[in-house]
C-alpha positions in Angstrom: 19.1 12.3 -4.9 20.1 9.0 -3.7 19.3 5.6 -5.1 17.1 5.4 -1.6 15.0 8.8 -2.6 11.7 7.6 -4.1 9.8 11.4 -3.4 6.9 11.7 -5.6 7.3 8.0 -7.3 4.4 5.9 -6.9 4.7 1.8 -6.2 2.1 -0.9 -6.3 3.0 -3.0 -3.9 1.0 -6.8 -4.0 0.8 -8.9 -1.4 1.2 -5.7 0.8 -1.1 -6.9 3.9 1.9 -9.0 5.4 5.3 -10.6 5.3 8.0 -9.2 2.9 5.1 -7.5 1.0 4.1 -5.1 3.8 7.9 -4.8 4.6 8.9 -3.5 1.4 5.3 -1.2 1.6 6.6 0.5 4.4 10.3 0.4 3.8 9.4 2.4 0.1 7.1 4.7 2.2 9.8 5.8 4.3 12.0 6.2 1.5 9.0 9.0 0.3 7.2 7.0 -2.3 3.4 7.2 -2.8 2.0 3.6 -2.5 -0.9 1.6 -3.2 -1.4 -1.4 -1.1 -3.6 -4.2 -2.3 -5.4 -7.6 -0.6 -8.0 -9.4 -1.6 -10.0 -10.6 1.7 -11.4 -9.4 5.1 -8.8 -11.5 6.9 -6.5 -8.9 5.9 -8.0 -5.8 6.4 -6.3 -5.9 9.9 -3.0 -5.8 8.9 -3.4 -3.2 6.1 -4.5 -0.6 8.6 -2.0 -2.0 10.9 0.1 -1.1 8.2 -1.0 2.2 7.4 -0.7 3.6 11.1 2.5 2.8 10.9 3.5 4.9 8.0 1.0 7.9 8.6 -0.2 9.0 5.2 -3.5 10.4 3.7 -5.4 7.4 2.4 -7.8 6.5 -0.5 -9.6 3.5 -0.5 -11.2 2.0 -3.5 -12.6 -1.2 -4.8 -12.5 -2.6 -7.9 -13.5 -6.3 -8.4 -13.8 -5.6 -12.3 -10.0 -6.4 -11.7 -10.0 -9.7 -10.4 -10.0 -12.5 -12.3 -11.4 -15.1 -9.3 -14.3 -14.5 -7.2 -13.1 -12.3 -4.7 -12.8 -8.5 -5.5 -9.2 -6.4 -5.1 -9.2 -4.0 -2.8 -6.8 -1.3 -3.3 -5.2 1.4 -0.5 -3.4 4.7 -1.9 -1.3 6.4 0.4 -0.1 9.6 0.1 2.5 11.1 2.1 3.0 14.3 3.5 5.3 16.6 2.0 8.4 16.9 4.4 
């Protein structure tokens, strides 16, 4: 196993809709971790399913705004990869 082989690990990855966060998201997919995506508005629903066509998982969507400490709710993305 290499330091690169993240098979059956799981990582929470915030700020995972853009930038560096959705970078890493899909950089530690491809690596073969498990990962679970989070944003917290509409704005960036686009980019998280951008983000999930790109690394081609099964996904599980849930919401829970018990979480959040502000007004807006966390919503969180679970993505589960294929075994290769």
């Amino acid at each position: 196993m290499s330091n690169d082989d993240l098979t059956d690990k799981v990582a929470v990855i915030t700020g995972s809709s853009r930038g560096i966060g959705a970078s890493i998201a899909l950089k530690m997919a491809r690596d073969g971790a498990n990962i679970v995506l989070n944003y917290h508005s509409d704005s960036s629903k686009k980019y998280i399913d951008d983000l999930i066509e790109k690394i081609k998982g099964s996904v599980e969507y849930y919401n829970k705004p018990e979480l959040s400490k502000t007004k807006n709710p966390i919503y969180g993305i679970k993505i589960k990869l294929p075994k290769k």
